[in-house]
C-alpha positions as CSV (number, residue, x, y, z in Angstrom):
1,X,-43.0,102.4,-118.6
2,X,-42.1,105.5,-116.7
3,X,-40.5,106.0,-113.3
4,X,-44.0,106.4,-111.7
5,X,-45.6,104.6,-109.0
6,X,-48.8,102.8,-109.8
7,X,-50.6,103.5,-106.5
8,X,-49.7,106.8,-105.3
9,X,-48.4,108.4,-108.7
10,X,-45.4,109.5,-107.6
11,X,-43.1,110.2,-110.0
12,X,-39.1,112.0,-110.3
13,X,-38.6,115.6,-109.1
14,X,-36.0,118.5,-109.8
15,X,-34.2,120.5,-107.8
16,X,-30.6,122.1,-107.5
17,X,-27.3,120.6,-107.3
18,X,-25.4,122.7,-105.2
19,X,-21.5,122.8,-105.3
20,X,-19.1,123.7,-102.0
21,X,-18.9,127.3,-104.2
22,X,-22.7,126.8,-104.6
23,X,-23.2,127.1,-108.2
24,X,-26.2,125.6,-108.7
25,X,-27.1,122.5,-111.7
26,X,-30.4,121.0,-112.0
27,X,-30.5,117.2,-110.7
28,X,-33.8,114.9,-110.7
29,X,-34.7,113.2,-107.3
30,X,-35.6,109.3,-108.4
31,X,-38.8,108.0,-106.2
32,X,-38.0,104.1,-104.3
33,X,-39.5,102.2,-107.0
34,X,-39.8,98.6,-106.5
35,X,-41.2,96.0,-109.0
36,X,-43.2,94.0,-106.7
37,X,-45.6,90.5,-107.3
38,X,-48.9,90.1,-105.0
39,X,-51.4,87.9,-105.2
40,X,-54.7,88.9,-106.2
41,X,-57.3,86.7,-104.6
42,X,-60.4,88.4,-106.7
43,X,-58.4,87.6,-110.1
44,X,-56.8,84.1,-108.8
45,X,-53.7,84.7,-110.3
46,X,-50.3,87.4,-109.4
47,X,-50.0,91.1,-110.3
48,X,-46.6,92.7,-110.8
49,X,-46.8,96.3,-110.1
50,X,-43.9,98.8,-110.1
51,X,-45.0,100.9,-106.5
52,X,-42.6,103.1,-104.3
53,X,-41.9,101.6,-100.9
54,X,-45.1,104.0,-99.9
55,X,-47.0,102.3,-102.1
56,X,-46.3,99.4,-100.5
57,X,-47.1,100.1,-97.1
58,X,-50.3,101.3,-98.7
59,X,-51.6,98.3,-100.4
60,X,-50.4,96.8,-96.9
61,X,-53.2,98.9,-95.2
62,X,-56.2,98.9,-97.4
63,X,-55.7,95.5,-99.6
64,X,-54.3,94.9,-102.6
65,X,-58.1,94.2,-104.1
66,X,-58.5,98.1,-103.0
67,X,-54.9,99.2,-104.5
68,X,-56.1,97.7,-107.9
69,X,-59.9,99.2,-107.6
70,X,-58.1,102.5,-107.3
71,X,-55.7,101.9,-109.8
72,X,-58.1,100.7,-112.4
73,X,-60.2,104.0,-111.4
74,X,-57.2,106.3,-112.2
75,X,-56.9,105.1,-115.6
76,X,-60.4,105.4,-116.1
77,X,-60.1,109.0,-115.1
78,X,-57.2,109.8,-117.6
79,X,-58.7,108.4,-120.5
């Protein structure tokens, strides 16, 4: 699976590494991923989902039945 949160999609950036001379080498920037179990009272039984702490406070504001509407949407989407 790739460094990519479920919910929000975010996923590993670039950027520079600047040195004290700045010479400048490319560096990713890792997202807050967290592998993280909730219960899922419409499918009686846990989800693990790898979200960024974001993500979290997200599913914490709309409902993880929401969170997994949307995520099933998404994939819907990409295929």
């Amino acid at each position: 699976m790739s460094k990519q949160c479920q919910i929000l999609g975010t996923h590993a950036s670039t950027g520079n590494r600047v040195s004290h001379s700045h010479r400048k080498t490319k560096r990713t920037f890792s997202p807050n991923l967290q592998t993280k179990r909730y219960w899922a009272p419409s499918l009686g039984r846990n989800v693990t989902l790898t979200v960024s702490v974001k993500g979290m406070k997200t599913i914490d504001r709309i409902g993880i039945d929401a969170a997994l509407t949307r995520i099933r949407r998404d994939q819907d989407i990409n295929r």
